[in-house]
C-alpha positions as CSV (number, residue, x, y, z in Angstrom):
1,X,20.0,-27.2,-23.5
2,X,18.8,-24.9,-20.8
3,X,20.5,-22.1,-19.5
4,X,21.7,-22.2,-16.3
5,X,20.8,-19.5,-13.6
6,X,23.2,-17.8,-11.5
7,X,20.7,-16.0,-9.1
8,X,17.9,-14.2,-8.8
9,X,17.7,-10.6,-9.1
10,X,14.2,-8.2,-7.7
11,X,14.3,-4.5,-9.4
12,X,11.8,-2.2,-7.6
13,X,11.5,1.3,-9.8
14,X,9.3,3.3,-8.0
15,X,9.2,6.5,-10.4
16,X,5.4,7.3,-10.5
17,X,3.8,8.1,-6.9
18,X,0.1,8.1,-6.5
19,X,-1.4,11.6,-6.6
20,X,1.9,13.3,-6.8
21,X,2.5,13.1,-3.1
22,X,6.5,12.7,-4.0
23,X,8.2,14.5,-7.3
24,X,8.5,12.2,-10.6
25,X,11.2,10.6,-10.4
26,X,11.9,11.3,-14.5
27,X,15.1,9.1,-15.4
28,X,14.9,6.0,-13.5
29,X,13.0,3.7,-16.1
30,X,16.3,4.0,-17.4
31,X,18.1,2.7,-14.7
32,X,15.4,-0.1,-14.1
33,X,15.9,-0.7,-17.8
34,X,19.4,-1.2,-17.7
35,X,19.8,-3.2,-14.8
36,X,17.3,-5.3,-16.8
37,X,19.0,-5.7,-19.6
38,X,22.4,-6.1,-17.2
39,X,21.8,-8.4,-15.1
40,X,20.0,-10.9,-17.7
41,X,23.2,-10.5,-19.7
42,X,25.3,-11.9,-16.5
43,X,23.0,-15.1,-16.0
44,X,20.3,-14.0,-13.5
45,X,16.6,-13.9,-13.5
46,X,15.2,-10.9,-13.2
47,X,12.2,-10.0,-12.0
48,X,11.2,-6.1,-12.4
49,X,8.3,-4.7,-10.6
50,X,7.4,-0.6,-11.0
51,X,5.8,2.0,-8.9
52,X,4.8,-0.8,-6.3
53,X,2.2,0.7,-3.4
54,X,3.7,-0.2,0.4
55,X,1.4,-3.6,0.4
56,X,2.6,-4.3,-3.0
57,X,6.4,-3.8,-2.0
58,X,5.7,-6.0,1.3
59,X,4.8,-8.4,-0.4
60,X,6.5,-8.8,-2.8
61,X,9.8,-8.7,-0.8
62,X,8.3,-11.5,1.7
63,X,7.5,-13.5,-1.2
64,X,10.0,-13.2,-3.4
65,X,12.1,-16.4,-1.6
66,X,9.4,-18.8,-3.0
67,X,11.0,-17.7,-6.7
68,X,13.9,-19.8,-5.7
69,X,13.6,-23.1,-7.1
70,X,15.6,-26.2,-6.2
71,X,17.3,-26.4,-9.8
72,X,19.1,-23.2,-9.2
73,X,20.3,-24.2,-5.2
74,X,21.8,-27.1,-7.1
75,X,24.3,-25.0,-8.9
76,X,25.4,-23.4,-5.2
77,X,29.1,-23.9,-4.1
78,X,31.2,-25.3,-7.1
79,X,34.1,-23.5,-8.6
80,X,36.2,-25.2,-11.3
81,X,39.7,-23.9,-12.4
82,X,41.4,-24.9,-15.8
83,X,44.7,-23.6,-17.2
84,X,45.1,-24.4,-20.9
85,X,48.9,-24.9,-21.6
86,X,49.0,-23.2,-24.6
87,X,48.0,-19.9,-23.6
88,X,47.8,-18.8,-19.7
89,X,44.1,-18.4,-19.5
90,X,42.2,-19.7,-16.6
91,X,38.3,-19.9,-16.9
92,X,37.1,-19.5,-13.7
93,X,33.0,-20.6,-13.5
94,X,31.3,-20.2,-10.5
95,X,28.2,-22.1,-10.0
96,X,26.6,-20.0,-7.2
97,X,23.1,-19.1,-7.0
98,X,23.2,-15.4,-5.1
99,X,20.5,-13.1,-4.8
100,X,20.9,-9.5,-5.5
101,X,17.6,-6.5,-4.7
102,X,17.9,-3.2,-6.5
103,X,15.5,-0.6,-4.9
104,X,15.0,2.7,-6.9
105,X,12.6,5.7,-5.1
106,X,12.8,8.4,-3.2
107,X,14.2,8.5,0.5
108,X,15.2,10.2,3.3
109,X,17.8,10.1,6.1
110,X,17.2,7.5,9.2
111,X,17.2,4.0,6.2
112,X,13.9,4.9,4.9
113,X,12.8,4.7,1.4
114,X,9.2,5.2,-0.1
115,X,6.7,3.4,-1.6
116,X,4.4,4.5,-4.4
117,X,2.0,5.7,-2.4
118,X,4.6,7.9,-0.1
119,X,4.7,5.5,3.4
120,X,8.0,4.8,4.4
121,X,9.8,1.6,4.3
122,X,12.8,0.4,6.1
123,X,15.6,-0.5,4.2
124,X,16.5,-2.4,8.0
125,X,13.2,-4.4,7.5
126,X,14.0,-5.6,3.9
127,X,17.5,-6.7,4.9
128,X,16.4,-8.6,7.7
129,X,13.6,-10.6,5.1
130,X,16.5,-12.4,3.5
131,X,19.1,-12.9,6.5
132,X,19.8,-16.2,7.7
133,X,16.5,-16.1,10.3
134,X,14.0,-15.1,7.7
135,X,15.1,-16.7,4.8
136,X,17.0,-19.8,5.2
137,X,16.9,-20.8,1.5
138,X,20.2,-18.5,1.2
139,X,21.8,-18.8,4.3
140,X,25.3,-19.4,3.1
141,X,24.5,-17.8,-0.3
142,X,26.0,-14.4,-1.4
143,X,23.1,-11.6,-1.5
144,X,24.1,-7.8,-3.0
145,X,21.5,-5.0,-2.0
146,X,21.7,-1.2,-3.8
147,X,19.5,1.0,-2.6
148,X,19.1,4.2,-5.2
149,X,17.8,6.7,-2.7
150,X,18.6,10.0,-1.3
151,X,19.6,9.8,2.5
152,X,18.6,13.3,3.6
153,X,18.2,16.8,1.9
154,X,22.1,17.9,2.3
155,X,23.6,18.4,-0.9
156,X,27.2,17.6,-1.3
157,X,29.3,20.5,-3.3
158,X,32.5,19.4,-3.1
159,X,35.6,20.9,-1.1
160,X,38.6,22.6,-2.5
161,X,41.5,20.7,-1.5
162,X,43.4,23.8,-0.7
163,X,41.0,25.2,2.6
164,X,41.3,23.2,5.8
165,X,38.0,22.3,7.2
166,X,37.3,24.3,10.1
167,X,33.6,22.3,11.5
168,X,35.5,19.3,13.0
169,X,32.2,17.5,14.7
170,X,32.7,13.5,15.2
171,X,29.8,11.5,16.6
172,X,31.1,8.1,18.4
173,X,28.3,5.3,19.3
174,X,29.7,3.0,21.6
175,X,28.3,-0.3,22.9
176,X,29.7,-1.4,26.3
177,X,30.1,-5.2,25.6
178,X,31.1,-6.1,29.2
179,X,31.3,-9.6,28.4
180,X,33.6,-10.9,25.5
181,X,34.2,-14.0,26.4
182,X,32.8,-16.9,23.8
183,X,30.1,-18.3,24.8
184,X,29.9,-22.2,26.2
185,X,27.5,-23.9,23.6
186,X,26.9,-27.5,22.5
187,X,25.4,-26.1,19.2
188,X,27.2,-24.5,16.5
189,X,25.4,-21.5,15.7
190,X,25.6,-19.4,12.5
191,X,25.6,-15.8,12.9
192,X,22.0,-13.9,11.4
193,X,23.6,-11.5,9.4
194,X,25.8,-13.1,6.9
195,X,27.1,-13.1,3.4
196,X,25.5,-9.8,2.8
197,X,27.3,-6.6,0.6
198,X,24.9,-3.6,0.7
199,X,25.4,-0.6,-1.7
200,X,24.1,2.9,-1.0
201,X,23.8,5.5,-3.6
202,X,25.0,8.5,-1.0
203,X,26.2,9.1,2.6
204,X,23.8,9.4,5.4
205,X,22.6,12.8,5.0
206,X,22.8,13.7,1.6
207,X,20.6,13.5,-1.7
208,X,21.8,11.5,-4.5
209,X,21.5,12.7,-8.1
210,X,19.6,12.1,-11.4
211,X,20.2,13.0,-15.0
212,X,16.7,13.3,-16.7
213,X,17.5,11.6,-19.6
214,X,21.0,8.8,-18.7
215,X,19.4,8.3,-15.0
216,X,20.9,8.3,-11.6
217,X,24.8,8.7,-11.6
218,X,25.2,5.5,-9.3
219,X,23.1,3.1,-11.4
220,X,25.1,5.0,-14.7
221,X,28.3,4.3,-12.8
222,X,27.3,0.4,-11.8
223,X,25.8,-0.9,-15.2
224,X,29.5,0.4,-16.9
225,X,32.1,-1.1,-14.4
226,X,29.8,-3.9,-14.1
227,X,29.2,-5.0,-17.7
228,X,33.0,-4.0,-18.7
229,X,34.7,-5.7,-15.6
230,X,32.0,-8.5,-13.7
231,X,34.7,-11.2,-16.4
232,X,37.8,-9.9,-14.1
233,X,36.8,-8.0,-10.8
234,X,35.1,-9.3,-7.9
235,X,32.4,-7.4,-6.6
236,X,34.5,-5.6,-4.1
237,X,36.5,-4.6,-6.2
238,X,33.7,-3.6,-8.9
239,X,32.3,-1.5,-6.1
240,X,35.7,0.6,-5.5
241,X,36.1,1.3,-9.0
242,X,32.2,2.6,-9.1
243,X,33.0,4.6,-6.3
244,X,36.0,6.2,-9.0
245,X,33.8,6.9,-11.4
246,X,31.4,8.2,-9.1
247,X,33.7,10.4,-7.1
248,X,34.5,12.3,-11.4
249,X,30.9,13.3,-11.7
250,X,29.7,16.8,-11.0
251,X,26.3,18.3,-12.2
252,X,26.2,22.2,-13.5
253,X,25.2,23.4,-10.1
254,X,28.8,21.8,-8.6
255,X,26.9,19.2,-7.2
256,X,28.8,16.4,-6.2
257,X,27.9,12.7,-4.7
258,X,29.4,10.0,-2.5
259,X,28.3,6.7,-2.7
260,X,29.0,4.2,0.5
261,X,28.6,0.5,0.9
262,X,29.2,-2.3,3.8
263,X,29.4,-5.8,4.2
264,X,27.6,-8.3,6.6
265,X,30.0,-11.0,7.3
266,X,31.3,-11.2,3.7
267,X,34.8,-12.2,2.9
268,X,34.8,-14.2,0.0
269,X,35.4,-13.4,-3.3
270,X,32.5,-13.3,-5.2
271,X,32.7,-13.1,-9.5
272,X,28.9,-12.1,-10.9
273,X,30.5,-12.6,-14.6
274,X,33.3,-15.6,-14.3
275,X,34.4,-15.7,-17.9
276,X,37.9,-16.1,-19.4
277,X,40.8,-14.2,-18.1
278,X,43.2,-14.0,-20.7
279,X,47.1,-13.3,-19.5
280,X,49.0,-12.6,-22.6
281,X,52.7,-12.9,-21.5
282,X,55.0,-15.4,-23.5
């Protein structure tokens, strides 16, 4: 009996860069290696690709939707709920096929991340190759995006709760929308950007961090809420506690890191593990 695939999963570790034009990025094949091992564990496919040039990375981002195969968009939108008498335990199994892209490099403030051979990519552009316009395969399918980048070249050293902060600077970008009214159409339309959680390892701003020999502290932080909890937390909810876990961390120097993440039109639950959830009480 075949095993059936919950989704498909891409793993870019970019930790070598051609002619040292960025610093080794020592640590992440152990990140790249335990997402591996992860996310096969939780029913996807992986497909791991290292230290990928800029035309490597383009394509294989813009090709990676031709690895979905009709057998797995079969299993898409079915959810089945039993309660066995004897015991309240409810099996929850969610046949969805979702897509999740794990990006690990170097990058820099502004949604750019780096290729082997240092050109920039947009993390913008690779969003927009699976939203509903580009890739209509998963339009109504979940898709999860980390990117394990630094965001700048600010380092984050924590604040002692007792000082008051005495730089108050806010930046506010409005967009005059002068017309809210909804629009008269014959068509039902589906918005572009849809279904779509995206993960950052820092703030805008800010480096994230590495340990040379456990990796980065996000991906640390995501393989142990994930592979302890993906049976019994949604992924929102696995994404607050990695945030907890992330906030305990500080390096020798006091370094400290946020991490930040945002949805595109997501508001379902979404379970990457649905196993049994066992509730004890007689």
């Amino acid at each position: 009996m075949s095993k059936k695939i919950r989704g498909q999963c891409l793993i870019i570790d970019n930790e070598k860069f051609i002619n040292d034009i960025l610093p080794f990025r020592e640590g992440s094949k152990i990140d790249s290696n335990n997402l591996d091992i992860l996310f096969e564990q939780l029913g996807f496919r992986v497909t791991l690709r290292r230290n990928l040039n800029y035309n490597d990375m383009m394509r294989t981002i813009n090709n990676f939707s031709d690895l979905l195969d009709h057998s797995d968009a079969q299993m898409c939108g079915e959810f089945t709920c039993k309660i066995f008498l004897k015991k309240r335990v409810t099996l929850r199994i969610f046949l969805f096929l979702f897509l999740v892209v794990i990006i690990l490099s170097h990058g820099e403030d502004g949604g750019l991340i780096y290729a082997s051979d240092g050109r920039e990519v947009s993390t913008e552009y690779l969003l927009r190759r699976f939203n509903n316009d580009s890739c209509q395969p998963l339009k109504g399918k979940p898709k999860f995006f980390v990117f394990q980048a630094c965001r700048g070249e600010d380092v984050d050293y924590g604040t002692i709760p007792e000082l008051e902060r005495t730089d108050s600077r806010v930046c506010i970008d409005q967009h005059d929308a002068k017309s809210f009214s909804k629009p008269v159409t014959t068509i039902a339309k589906d918005p572009s950007w849809e279904d779509m959680v995206i993960l950052f390892a820092t703030v805008p701003g800010f480096v994230a961090n590495r340990n040379l020999y456990r990796g980065t502290w996000l991906i640390e932080c995501l393989c142990f809420v994930f592979m302890n909890h993906a049976k019994d937390m949604d992924l929102r909810d696995m994404l607050d506690e990695v945030a907890k876990r992330l906030r305990d961390y500080e390096s020798e120097q006091g370094f400290k890191q946020s991490c930040s993440y945002e949805s595109r039109h997501f508001y379902n639950k979404l379970f990457f593990n649905p196993g049994i959830a066992i509730d004890d009480k007689d």
